[in-house]
N, C-alpha and C positions, 0 to 999 in steps of 0.2 A: 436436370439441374446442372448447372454449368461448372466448372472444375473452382471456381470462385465463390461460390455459393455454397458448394459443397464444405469448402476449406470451415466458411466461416458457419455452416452450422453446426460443423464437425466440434469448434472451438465453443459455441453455444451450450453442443452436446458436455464438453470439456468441464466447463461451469456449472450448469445446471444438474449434473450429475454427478458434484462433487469431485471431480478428476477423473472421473470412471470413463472410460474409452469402453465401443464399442468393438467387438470382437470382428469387424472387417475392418477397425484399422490398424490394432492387434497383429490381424494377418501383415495387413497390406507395412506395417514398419519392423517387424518380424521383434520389436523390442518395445514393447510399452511404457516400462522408465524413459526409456530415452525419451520416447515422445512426451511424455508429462515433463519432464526437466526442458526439452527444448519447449513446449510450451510456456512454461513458467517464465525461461529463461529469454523471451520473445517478447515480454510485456515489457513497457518504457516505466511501468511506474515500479516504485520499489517496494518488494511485495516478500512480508512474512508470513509462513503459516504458521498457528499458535495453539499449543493443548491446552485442554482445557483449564489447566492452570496458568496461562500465560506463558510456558516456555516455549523457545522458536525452536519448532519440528525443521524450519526449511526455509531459504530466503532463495529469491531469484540474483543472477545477473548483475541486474539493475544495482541492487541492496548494496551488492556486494562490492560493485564497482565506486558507489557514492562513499558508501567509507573507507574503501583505499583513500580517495582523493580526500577527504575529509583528515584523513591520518588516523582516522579510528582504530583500536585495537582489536581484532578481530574477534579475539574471546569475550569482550564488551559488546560486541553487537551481530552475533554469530550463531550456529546452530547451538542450540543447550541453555543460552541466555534466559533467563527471567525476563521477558519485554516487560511487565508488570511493574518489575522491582526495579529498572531503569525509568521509566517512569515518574514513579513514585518519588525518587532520589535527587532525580532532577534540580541543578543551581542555578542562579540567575533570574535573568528579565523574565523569561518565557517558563520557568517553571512552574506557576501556577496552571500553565497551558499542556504541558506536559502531564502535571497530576490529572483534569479533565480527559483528558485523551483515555490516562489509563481507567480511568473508573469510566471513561466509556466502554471502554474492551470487555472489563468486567460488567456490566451489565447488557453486551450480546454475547457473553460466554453462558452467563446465569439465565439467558432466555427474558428477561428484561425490555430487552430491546431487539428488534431484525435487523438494526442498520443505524449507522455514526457515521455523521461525515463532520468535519470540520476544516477549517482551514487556519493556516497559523504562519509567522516568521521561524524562519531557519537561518538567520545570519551569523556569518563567521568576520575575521578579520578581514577574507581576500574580499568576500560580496555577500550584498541582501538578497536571502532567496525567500517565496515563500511557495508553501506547498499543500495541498487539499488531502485532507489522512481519513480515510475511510476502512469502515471494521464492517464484517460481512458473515456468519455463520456459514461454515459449510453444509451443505444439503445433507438430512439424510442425516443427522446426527439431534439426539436430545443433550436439554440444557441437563450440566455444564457440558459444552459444545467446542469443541474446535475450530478458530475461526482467521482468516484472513485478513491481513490489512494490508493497507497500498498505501503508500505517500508519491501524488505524484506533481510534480515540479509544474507549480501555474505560475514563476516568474515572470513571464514575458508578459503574461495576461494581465497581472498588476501591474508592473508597471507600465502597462499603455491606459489603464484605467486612473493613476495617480497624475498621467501625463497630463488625460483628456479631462482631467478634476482641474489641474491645474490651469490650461487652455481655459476652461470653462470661466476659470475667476479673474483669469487675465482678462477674458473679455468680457467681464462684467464691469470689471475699472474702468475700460476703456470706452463703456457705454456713456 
């Protein structure tokens, strides 16, 4: 197995067994937090872990980075938070988008469901973003379950796909 194959079934291993590290990489990093944090902290998308009542045990990097720039308050979207009751609260356009999301958390916390994906707008004053938000039960856990979610940034994708919508009906005028 090659030192690249390795890595990534190492990170397979990482997922699949709920963060559980095998005790030769244990050895070989002589500190398993670390490794599980730099793993966590290695993913592009923005990724909370959630107990089984919706509160965030853990955010990566990513999370953490997108609501500095955001100006978010940290205790609004940080370890201890109610992701649930953010949710729930939610004002505006997108808040009925928001409440979906959380009753999807809550039915792959309750065993309901294995898996939520959706996609949705995330726009502020500076730019339109939008993002693909998936929830994911940790392995190895009964329902009510602790589980995962990732929001990760498919901007660029839409907007080549609004582009090539629009392309498309340009040249259908022009036919």
């Amino acid at each position: 197995m090659t030192e690249q194959q390795d890595s990534t079934h190492t990170n397979l291993l990482l997922i699949r067994n709920g963060l559980d590290i095998p005790d030769r990489e244990t050895d070989r990093t002589g500190n398993r937090e670390r490794l599980l944090r730099a793993t966590l902290d290695a993913l592009t998308a923005h990724v909370a872990v959630l107990d089984e009542t919706g509160m965030i045990l853990t955010v990566n990097k990513a999370w953490r980075d997108f609501a500095a720039a955001a100006d978010a308050k940290p205790e609004a979207v940080s370890e201890g938070v109610d992701y649930l009751g953010v949710c729930d609260s939610a004002t505006g356009d997108d808040a009925p988008l928001a409440r979906a999301f959380g009753a999807a958390v809550r039915d792959v916390i309750h065993g309901r469901s294995d898996y939520f994906e959706m996609e949705y707008p995330c726009h502020d004053d500076r730019e339109k973003r939008w993002f693909v938000g998936r929830v994911t039960p940790l392995p190895g856990y009964s329902p009510p379950r602790k589980v995962v979610t990732s929001h990760l940034n498919i901007t660029d994708r839409v907007v080549m796909e609004k582009e090539r919508d629009r392309l498309g009906l340009l040249q259908g005028e022009l036919i």
